[in-house]
C-alpha positions as CSV (number, residue, x, y, z in Angstrom):
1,X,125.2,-38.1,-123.2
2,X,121.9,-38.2,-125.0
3,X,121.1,-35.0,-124.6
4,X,124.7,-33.9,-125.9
5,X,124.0,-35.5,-128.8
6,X,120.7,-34.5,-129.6
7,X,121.1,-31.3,-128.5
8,X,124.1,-31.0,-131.6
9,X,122.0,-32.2,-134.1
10,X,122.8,-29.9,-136.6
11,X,126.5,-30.2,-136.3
12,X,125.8,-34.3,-136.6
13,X,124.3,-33.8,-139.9
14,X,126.8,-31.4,-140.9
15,X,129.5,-34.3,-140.3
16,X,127.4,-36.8,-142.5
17,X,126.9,-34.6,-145.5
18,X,130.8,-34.1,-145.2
19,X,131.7,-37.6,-145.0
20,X,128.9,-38.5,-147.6
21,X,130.8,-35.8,-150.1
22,X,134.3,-37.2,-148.9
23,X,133.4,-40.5,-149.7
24,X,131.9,-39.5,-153.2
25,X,135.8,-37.7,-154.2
26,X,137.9,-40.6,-152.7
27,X,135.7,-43.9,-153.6
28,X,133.6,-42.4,-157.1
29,X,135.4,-43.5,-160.6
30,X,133.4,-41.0,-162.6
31,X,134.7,-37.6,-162.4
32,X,130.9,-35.8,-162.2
33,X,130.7,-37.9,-159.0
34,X,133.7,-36.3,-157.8
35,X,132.4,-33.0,-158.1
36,X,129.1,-33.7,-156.7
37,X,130.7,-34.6,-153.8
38,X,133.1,-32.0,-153.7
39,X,130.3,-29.8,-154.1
40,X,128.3,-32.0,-151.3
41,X,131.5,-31.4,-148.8
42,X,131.7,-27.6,-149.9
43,X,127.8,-27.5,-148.8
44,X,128.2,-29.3,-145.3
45,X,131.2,-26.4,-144.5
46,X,129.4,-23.7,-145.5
47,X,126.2,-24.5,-143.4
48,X,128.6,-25.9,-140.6
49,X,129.9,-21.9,-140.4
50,X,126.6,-19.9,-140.8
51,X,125.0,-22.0,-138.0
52,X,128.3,-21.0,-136.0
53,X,127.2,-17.7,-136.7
54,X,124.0,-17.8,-134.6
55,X,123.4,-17.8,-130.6
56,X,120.5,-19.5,-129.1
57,X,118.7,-16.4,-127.6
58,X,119.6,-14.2,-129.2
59,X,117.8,-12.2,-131.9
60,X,119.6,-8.8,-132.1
61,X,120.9,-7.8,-135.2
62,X,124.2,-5.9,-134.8
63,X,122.8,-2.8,-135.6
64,X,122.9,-0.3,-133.6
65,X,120.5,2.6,-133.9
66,X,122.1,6.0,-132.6
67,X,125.8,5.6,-132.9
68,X,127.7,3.2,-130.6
69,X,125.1,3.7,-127.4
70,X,122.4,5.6,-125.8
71,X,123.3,7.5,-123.1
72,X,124.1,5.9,-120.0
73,X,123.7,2.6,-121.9
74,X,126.1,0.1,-122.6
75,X,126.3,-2.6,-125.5
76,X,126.8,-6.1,-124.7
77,X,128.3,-7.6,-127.6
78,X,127.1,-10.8,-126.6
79,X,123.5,-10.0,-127.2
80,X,123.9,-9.9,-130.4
81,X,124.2,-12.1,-133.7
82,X,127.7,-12.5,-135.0
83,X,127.2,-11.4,-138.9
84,X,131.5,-12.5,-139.8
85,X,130.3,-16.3,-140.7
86,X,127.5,-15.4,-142.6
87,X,129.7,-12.8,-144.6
88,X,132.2,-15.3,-144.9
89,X,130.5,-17.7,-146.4
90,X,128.4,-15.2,-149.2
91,X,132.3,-15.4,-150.3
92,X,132.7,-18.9,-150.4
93,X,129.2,-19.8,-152.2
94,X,130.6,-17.9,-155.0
95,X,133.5,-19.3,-155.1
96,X,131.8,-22.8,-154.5
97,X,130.0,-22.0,-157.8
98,X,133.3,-20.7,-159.9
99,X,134.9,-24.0,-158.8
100,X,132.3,-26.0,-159.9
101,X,132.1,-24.1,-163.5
102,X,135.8,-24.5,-164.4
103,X,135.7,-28.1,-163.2
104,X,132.6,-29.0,-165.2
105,X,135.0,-27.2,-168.4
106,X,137.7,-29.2,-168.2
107,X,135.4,-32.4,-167.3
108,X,133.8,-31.4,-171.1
109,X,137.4,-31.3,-172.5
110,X,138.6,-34.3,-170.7
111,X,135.6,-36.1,-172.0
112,X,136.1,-34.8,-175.9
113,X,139.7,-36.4,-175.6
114,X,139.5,-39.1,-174.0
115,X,135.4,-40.5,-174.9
116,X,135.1,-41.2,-171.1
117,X,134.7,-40.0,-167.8
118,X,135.9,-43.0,-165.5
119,X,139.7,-41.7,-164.2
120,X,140.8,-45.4,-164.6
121,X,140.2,-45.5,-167.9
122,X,141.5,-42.1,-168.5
123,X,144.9,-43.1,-166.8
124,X,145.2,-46.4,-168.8
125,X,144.5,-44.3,-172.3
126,X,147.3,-42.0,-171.2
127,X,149.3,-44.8,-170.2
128,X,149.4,-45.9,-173.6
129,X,149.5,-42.3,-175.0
130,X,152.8,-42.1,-173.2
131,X,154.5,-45.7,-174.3
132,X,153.7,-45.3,-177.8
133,X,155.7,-41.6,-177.7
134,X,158.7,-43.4,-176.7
């Protein structure tokens, strides 16, 4: 059992950083906090995939040099590193960082109308924004 678990480090550390950046959205007040963890939780995925990616063993890149095999030879796809994760996750970094811009935009316009970043006092001001309409 010891061995299981030290031999899945990685994927152990992994689940802390995403329960550290789950934490930080469900139990932070302050909305920066809640992006720093969502940004915490978007790291943990993304490395969680790219190590996914790679095969102990293994240190073949998939190309292959002369078209799809010598002669006589066949390819063993399993010799080689799966590059789809890696690819994938090129994607999601950039959209990681878009995310994070827009939400630190409307964080800046939040805070210019309401003069605070804590969401419960930003719900009680809109409480009263709302009673004193009716």
């Amino acid at each position: 059992m010891l061995d299981f678990i030290i031999g899945k480090f990685n994927f152990w550390f992994y689940v802390i950083l995403m329960a550290v950046g789950l934490f930080a959205m469900l139990a932070k007040r302050n909305l920066v906090k809640k992006l720093i963890g969502m940004n915490i939780f978007q790291t943990a995925i993304i490395l969680f995939y790219v190590s996914i990616g790679v095969k102990k063993g293994n240190v073949h890149v998939p190309i292959i040099v002369g078209g799809h095999g010598h002669e006589g030879e066949l390819i063993q796809a399993a010799d080689y590193l799966n590059p789809l994760p890696h690819v994938l996750m090129l994607t999601a970094i950039v959209v990681s960082i878009a995310t994070t811009g827009v939400a630190l935009a409307i964080i800046i316009m939040i805070y210019r109308r309401y003069n605070t970043l804590n969401e419960d006092e930003i719900i009680e001001i809109r409480q009263k924004q709302l009673e004193a309409e009716v």
